[in-house]
MMTF fields as JSON, N, C-alpha, C and O atoms, coordinates in Angstrom:
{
  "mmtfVersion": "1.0.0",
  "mmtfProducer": "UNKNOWN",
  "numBonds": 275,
  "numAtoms": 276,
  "numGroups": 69,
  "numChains": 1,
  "numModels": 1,
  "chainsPerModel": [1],
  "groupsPerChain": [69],
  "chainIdList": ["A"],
  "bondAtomList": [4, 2, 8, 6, 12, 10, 16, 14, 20, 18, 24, 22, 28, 26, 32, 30, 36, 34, 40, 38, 44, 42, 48, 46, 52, 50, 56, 54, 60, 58, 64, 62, 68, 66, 72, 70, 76, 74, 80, 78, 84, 82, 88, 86, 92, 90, 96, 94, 100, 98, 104, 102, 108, 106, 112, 110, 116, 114, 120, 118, 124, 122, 128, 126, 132, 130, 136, 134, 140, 138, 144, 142, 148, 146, 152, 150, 156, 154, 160, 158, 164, 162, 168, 166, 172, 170, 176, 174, 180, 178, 184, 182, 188, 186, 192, 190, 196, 194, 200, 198, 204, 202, 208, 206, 212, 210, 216, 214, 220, 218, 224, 222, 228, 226, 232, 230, 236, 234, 240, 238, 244, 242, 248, 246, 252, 250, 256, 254, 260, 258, 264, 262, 268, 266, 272, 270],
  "bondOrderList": [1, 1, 1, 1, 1, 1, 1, 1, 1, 1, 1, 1, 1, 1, 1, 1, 1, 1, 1, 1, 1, 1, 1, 1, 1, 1, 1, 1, 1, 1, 1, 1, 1, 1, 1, 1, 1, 1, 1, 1, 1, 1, 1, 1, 1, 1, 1, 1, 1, 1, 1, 1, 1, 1, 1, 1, 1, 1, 1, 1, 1, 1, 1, 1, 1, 1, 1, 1],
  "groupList": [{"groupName": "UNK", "atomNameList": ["N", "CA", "C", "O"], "elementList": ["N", "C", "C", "O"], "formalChargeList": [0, 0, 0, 0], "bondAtomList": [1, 0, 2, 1, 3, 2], "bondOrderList": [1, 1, 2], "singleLetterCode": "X", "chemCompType": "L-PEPTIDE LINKING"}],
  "groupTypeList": [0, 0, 0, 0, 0, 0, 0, 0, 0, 0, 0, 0, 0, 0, 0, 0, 0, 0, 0, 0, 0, 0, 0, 0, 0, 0, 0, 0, 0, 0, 0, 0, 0, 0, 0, 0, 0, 0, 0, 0, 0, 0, 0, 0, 0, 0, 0, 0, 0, 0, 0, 0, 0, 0, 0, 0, 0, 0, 0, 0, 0, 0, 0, 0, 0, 0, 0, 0, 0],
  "groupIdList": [1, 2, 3, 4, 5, 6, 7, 8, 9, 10, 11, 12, 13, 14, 15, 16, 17, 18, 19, 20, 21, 22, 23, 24, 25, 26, 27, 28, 29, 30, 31, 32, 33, 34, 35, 36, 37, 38, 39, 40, 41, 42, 43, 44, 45, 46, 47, 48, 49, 50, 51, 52, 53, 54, 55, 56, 57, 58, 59, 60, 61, 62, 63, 64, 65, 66, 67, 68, 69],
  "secStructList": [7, 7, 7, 2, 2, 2, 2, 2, 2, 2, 2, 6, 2, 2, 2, 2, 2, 2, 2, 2, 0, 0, 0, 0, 0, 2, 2, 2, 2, 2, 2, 2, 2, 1, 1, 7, 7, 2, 2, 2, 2, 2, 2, 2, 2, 2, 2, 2, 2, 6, 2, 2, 2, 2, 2, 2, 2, 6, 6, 6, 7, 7, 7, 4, 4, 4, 1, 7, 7],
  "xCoordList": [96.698, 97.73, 97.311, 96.983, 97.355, 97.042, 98.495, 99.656, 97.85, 99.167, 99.431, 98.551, 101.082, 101.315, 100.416, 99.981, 100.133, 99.131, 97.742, 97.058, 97.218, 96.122, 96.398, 95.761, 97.408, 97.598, 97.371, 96.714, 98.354, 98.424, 97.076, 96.745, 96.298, 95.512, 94.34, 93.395, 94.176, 93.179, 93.769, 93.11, 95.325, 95.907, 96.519, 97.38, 96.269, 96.336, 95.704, 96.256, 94.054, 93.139, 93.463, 93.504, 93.819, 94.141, 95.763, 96.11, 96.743, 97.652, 97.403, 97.996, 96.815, 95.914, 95.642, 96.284, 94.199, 93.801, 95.042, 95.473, 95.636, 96.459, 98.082, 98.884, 98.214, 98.597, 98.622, 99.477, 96.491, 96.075, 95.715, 95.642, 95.57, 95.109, 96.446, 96.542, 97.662, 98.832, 99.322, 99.917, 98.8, 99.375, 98.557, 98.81, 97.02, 96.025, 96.131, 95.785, 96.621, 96.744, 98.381, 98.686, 99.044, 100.443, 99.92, 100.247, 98.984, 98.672, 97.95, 98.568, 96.979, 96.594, 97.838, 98.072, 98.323, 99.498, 100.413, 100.91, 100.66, 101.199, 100.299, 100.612, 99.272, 98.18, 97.87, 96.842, 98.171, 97.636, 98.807, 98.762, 100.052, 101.134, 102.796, 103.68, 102.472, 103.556, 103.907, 103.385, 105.182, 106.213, 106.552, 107.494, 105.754, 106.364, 107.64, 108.285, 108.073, 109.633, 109.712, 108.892, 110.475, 111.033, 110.529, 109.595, 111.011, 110.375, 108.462, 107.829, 107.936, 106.446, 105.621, 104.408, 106.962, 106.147, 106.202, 105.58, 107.005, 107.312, 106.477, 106.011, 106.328, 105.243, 103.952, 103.226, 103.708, 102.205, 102.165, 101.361, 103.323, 103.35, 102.824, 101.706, 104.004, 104.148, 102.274, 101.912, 101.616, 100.73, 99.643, 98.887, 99.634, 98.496, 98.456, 97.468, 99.871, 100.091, 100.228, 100.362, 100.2, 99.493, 97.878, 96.863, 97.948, 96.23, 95.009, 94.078, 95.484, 94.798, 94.451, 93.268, 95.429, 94.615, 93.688, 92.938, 93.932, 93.201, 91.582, 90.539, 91.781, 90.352, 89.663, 88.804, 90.377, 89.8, 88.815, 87.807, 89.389, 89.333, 88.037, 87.066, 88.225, 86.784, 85.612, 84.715, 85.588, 84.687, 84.167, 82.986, 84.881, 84.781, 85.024, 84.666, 85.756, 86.117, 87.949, 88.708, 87.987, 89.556, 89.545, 88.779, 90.286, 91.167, 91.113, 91.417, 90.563, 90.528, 92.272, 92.45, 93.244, 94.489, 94.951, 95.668, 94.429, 94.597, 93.685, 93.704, 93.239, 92.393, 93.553, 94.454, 93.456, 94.388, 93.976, 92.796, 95.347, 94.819, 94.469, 94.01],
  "yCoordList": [106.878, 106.027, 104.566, 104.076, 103.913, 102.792, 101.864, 102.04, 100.611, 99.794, 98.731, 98.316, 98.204, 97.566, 96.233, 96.096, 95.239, 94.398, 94.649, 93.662, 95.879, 96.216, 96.117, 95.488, 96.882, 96.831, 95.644, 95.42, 94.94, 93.27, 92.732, 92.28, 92.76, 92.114, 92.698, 91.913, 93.699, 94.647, 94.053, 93.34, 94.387, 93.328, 92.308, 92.306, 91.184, 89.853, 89.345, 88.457, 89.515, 88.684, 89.583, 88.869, 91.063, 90.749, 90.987, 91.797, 90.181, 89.581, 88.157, 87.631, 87.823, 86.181, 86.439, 86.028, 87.451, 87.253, 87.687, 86.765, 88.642, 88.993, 88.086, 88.411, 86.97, 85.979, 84.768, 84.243, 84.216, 83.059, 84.142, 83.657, 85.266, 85.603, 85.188, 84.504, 86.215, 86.362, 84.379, 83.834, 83.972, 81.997, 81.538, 80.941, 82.176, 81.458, 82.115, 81.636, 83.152, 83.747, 83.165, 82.989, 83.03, 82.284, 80.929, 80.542, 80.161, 78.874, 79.192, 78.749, 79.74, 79.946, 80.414, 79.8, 81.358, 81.329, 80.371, 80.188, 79.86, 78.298, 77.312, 77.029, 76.961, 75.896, 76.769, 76.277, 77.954, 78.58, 78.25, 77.519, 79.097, 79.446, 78.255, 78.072, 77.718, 76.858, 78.163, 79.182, 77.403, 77.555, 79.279, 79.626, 80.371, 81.33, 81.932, 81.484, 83.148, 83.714, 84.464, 85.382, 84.359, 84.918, 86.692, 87.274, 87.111, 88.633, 88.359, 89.414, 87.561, 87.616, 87.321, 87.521, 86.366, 86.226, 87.114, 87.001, 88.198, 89.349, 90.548, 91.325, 90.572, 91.621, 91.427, 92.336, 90.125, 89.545, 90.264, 90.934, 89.748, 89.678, 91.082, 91.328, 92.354, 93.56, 94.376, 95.369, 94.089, 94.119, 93.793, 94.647, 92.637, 92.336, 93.28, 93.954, 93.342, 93.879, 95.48, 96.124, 96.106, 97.484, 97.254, 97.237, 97.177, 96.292, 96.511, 97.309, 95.476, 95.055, 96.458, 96.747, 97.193, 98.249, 99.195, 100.101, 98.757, 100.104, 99.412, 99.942, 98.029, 97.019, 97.63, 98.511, 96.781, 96.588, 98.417, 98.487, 99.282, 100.824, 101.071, 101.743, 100.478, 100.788, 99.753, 99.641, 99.461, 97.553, 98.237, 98.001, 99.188, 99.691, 99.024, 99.227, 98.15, 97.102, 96.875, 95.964, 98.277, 98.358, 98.57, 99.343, 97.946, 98.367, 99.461, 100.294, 99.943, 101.104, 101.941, 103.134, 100.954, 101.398, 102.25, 103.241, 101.736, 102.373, 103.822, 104.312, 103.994, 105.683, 106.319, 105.852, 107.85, 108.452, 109.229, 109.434, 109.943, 110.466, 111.249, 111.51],
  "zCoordList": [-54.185, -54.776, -54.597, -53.517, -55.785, -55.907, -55.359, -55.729, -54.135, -53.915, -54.995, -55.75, -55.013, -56.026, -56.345, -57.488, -55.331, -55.007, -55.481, -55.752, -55.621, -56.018, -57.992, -58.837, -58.106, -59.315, -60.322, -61.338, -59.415, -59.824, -60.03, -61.126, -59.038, -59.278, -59.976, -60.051, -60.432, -61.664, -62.83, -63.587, -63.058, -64.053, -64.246, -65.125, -63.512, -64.001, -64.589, -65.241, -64.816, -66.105, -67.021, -68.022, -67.51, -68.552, -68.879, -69.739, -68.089, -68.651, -69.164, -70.105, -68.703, -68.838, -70.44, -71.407, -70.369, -71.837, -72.611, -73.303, -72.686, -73.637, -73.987, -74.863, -73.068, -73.453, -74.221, -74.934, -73.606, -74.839, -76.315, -77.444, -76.106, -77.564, -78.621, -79.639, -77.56, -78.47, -78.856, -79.786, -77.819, -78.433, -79.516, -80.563, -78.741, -80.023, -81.505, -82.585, -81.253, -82.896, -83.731, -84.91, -82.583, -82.981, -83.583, -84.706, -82.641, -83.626, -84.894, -85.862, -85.172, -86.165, -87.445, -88.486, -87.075, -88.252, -88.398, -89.509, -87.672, -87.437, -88.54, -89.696, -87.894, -89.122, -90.14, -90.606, -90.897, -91.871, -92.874, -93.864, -92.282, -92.985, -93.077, -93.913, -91.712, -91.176, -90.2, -89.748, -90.191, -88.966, -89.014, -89.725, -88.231, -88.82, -88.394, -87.447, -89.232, -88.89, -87.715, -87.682, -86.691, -85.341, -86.0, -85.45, -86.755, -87.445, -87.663, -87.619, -87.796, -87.539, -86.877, -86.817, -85.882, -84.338, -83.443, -82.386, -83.75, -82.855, -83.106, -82.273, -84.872, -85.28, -84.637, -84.236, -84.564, -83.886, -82.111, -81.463, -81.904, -80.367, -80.25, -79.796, -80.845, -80.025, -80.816, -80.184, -81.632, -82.5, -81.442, -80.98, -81.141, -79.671, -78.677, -78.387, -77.996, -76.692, -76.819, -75.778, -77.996, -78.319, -78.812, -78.115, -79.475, -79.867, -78.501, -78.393, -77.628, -76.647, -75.567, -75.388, -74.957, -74.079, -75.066, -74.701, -76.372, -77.154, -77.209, -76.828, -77.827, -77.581, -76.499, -76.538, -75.11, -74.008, -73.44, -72.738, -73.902, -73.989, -74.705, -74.361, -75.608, -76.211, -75.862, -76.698, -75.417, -74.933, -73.853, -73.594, -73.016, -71.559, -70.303, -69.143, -70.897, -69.743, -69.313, -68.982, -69.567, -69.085, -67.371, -66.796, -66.882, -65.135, -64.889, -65.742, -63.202, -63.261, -62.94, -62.695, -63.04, -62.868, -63.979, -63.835, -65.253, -65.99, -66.815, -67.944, -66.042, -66.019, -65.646, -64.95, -66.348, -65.496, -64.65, -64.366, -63.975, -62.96, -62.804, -61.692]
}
């Protein structure tokens, strides 16, 4: 059993990355489109934060917290 502290810290860089991505892609639709709608900043958001363990999964550079058990 993994302790919670351990957890944390396997995933904090990528709460990190999966934060500037989800801002840096918010700016970009921002300078592309303007100001976008609360409905396409959310599609973006939840779109990354499924997105991202599937990326990181195939890259091979996922946490080993997230192997199962």
């Amino acid at each position: 059993m993994v302790s919670t502290s351990e957890k944390v810290r396997q995933l904090a860089p990528h709460w990190a990355v999966m934060c500037v991505v989800m801002f840096g892609l918010l700016a970009v639709l921002r300078s592309v489109r303007g100001d976008p709608s609360f409905v396409e900043s959310v599609v973006l958001v939840v779109a990354v934060a499924l997105g991202y363990p599937t990326v990181v999964r195939l890259l091979g550079v996922a946490p080993p917290v997230w192997d199962p058990e």
